[in-house]
N, C-alpha and C positions, 0 to 999 in steps of 0.2 A: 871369528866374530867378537871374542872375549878381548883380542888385543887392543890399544888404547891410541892415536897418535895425539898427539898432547899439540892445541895448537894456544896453550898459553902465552900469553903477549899481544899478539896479534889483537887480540879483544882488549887491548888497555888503551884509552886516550890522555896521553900526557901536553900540557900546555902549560910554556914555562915564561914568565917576566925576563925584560930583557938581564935582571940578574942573577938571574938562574931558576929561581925560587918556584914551586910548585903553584899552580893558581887552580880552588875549588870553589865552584858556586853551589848554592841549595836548590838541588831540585825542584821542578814546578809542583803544586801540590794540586797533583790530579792523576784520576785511577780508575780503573773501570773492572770489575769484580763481579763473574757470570758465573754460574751454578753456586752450587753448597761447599762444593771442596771436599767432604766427605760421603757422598754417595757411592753407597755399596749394595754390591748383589753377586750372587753366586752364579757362575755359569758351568754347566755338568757337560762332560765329554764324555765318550762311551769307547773309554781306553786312550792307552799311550799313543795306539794309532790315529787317532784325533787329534793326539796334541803335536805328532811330526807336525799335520797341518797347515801349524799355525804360522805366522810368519812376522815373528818377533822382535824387535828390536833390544838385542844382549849387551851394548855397549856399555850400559853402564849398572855393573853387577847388582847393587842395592833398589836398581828398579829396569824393572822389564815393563815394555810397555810393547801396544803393537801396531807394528808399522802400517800392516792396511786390514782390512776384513775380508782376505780370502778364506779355504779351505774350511775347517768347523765352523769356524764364526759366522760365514756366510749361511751357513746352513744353520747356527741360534737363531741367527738375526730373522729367517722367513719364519719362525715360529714363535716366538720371543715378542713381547712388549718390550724388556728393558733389552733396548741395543746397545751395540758395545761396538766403540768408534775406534780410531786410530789417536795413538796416544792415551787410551785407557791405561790402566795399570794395574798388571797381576799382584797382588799384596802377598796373598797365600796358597799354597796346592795342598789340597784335604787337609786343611787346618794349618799347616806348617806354613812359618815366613818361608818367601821365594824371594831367590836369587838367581842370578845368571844362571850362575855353574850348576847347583843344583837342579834348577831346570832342567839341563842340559844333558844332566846323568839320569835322572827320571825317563827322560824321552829314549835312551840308551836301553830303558831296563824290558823286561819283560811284562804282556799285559795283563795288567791284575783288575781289571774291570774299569770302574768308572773314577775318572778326574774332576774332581770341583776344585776350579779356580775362585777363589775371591778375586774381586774386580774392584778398582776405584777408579772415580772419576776423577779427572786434574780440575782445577781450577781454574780461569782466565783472568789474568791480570794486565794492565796496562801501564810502564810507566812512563814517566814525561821526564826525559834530565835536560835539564842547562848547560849547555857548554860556555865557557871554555872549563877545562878541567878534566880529568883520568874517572875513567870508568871503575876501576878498581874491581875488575871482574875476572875471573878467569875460566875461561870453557875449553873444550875437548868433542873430541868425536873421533872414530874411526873410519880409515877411506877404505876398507873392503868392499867388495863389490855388494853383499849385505850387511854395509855398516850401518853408522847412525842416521835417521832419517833427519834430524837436526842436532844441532848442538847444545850440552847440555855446559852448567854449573859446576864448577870442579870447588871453587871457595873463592869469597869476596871480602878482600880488602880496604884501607882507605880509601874513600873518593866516592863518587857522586852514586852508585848506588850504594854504598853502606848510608847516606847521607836519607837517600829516599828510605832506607831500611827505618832509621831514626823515627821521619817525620811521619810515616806512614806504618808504622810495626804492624797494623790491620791488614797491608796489602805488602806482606814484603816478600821478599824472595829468594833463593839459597840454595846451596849444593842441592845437584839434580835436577830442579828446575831445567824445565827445554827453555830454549830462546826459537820461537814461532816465525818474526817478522820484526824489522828494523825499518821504521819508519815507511808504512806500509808495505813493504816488498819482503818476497819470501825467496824462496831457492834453497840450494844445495847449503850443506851446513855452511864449505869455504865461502860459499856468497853472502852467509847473514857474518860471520866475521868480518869478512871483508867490507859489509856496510858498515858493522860498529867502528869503522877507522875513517869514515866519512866527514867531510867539513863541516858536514851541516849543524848550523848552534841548537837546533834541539833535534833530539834524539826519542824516538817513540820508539818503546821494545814492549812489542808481543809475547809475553811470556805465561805457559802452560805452569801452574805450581803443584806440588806433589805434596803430602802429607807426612813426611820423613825424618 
């Protein structure tokens, strides 16, 4: 699950004058910005064997998040006020930053009682680009059979979203960041790339933000 298929490119829109020359427009300025962005709370597991459970999304080492609420979480959530959704985000395990691997070695080890996860919540952003002009984005995901449930942020170059990054630095977005929905529509990560390569002259991306 830790391994990576890089589908950079594929997520760039390049639009070129008939003399070559790159052409960029400035983003519409509009954005839509749901929760706090940093909402946190601890959820307590009663051992490693709660945390096999869980059913994780590892693809991208510096943030695990999780892919649905079966096994422990299903069982917070019926006793629990603060519920914990898909795409939450493990920050820490009994204090410590978490990561994939690490994770992964913990769940390996022997049970030593109980696991507090810190939890965050993602953010909801909305952006609006203008085409014509190159996204300047680049995402990732892995195709295993539990890989990523969407496509994340690998790093953002030139072009129309560094451009929204500019006009809007309140609402911007960056390595790790998932990408949600591409002009309303969602699917399998190859389907939301595949719509960033779409004709359409504006562009609405659904994107979950992380705190990283």
């Amino acid at each position: 699950m830790l391994c990576g298929a890089c589908c950079a490119g594929d997520s760039e829109l390049v639009v070129q004058n008939d003399n070559g020359s790159k052409i960029a427009m400035t983003p519409m300025v509009a954005a839509m910005s749901a929760g706090p962005g940093d909402e946190r709370f601890v959820m307590t597991l009663k051992g490693v064997d709660a945390l096999k459970t869980l059913d994780l999304d590892l693809s991208d080492n510096k943030c695990v998040i999780f892919a649905n609420c079966d096994g422990a979480v299903a069982e917070w959530n019926k006793h629990s006020l603060t519920q914990v959704f898909p795409f939450d985000r493990i920050i820490e395990i009994n204090g410590q930053p978490c990561v994939a691997t690490d994770l992964v070695e913990k769940s390996k080890s022997e049970d030593v009682g109980t696991v507090n996860l810190t939890i965050e919540k993602p953010q909801k952003r909305l952006l609006y680009l203008q085409k014509p002009g190159r996204l300047g984005m680049d995402l990732t995901y892995t195709k295993t059979r539990k890989g990523s449930v969407k496509p994340w942020i690998t790093s953002i170059s030139e072009g129309l979203v560094a451009q929204w990054n500019t006009n809007m630095p309140e609402l911007s977005v960056g390595p790790h960041d998932r990408i949600i929905t591409v002009n309303g529509s969602g699917g399998t990560p190859s389907d939301l790339v595949q719509l960033l390569s779409s004709s359409e002259e504006t562009l609405q991306l659904e994107v979950l933000h992380y705190n990283i």
